[in-house]
C-alpha positions as CSV (number, residue, x, y, z in Angstrom):
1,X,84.0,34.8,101.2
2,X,86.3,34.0,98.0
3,X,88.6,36.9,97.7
4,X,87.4,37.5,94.0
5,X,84.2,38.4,95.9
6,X,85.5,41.6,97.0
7,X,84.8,44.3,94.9
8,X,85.1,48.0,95.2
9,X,83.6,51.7,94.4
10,X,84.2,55.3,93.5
11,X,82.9,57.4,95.7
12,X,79.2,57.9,97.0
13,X,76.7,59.1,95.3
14,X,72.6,60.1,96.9
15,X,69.4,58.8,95.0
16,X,69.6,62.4,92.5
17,X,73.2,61.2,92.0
18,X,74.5,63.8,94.0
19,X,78.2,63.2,95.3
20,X,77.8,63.1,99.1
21,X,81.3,61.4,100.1
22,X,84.9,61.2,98.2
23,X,87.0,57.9,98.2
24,X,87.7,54.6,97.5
25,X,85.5,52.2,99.1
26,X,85.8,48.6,99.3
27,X,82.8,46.2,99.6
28,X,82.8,43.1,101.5
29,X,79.3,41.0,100.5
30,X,76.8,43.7,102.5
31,X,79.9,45.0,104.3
32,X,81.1,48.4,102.5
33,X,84.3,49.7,104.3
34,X,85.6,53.6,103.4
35,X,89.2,52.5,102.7
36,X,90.9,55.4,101.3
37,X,90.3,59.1,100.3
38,X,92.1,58.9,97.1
39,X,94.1,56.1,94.7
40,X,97.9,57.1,96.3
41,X,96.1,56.1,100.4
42,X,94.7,53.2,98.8
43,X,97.9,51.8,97.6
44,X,99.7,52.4,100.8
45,X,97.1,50.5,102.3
46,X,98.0,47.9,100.5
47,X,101.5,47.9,101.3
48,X,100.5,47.7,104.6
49,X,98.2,44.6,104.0
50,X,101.1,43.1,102.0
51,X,103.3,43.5,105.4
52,X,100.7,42.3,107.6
53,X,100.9,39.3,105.5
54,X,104.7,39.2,105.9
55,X,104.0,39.5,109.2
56,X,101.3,36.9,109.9
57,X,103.7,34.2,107.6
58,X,106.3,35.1,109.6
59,X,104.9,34.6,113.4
60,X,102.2,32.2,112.9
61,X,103.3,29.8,109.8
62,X,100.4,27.9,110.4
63,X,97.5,30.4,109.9
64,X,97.9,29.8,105.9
């Protein structure tokens, strides 16, 4: 998967178009992950994924 492909939504929403679940959800093809409850989680999530990268550059150089 091309990470362009991953795409995101706003909240959850039943067939009347009732809301049924808050937050920030990101999609992965058929794979829909609830990342955050609100914008301010979802960037420190990714500040953490931004470390992790830190991380994996830093202990295994050749995983990139």
């Amino acid at each position: 998967m091309h990470p362009k492909d991953i795409t995101f939504s706003v909240n959850d929403y039943d067939s009347d178009g009732d809301l049924t679940d808050e937050g920030i959800f990101l999609h992965f093809g058929k794979t829909r992950v609830h990342a955050a409850e609100s914008t301010e989680d979802f960037r420190t999530i990714v500040q953490h994924m931004e470390a992790m990268v830190r991380e994996i550059e830093e202990n295994y150089p050749h995983a990139g």
